[in-house]
C-alpha positions in Angstrom: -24.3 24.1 -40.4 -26.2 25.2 -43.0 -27.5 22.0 -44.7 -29.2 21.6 -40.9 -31.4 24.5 -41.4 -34.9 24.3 -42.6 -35.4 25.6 -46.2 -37.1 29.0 -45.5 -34.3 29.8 -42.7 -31.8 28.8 -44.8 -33.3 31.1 -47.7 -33.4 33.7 -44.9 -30.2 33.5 -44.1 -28.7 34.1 -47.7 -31.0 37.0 -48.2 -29.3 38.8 -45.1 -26.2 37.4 -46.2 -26.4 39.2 -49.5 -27.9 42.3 -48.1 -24.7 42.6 -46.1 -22.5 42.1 -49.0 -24.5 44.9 -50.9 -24.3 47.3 -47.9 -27.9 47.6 -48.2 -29.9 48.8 -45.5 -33.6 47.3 -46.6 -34.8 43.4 -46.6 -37.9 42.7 -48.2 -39.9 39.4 -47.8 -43.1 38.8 -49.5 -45.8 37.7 -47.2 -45.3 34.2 -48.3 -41.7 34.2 -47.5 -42.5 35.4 -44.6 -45.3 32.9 -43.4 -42.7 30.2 -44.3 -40.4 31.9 -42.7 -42.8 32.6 -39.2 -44.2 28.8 -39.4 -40.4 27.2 -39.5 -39.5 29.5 -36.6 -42.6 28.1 -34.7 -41.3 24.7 -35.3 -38.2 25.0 -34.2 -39.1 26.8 -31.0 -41.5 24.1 -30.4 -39.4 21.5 -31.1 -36.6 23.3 -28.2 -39.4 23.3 -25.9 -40.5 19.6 -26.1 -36.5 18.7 -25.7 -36.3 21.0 -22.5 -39.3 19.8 -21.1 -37.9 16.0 -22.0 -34.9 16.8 -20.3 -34.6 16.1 -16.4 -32.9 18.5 -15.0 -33.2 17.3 -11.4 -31.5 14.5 -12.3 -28.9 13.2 -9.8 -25.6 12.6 -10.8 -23.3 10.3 -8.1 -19.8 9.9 -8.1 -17.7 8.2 -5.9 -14.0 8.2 -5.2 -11.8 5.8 -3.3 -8.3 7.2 -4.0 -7.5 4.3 -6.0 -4.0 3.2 -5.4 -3.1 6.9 -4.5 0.3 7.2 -1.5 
């Protein structure tokens, strides 16, 4: 799952995963880390949006059963 993340989420993610390995209780990101980090976030809450919107979910779904050969 990780080679699907976006670069600044995936950076992210290590640093949290090696503050946890530390047992450290502190996570600092430098403002540019964390514009990158805040502008992917956007993205991808934008791009969930636009495939919610695009989904119909009053679509109708039919389904019809004879039995078959069924006795």
């Amino acid at each position: 799952m990780d080679s699907n993340l976006p670069l600044h989420v995936k950076k992210f993610n290590d640093k949290l995963r090696v503050m946890n390995q530390a047992n450290a209780k502190i996570l600092t990101l430098n403002a540019e880390e964390a514009r990158s980090l805040q502008a992917e976030i956007y993205d991808l809450m934008a791009t969930i949006a636009s495939l919610s919107a695009a989904t119909d979910s009053n679509a109708t779904i039919e389904i019809n059963m004879d039995g078959g050969g069924f006795k």
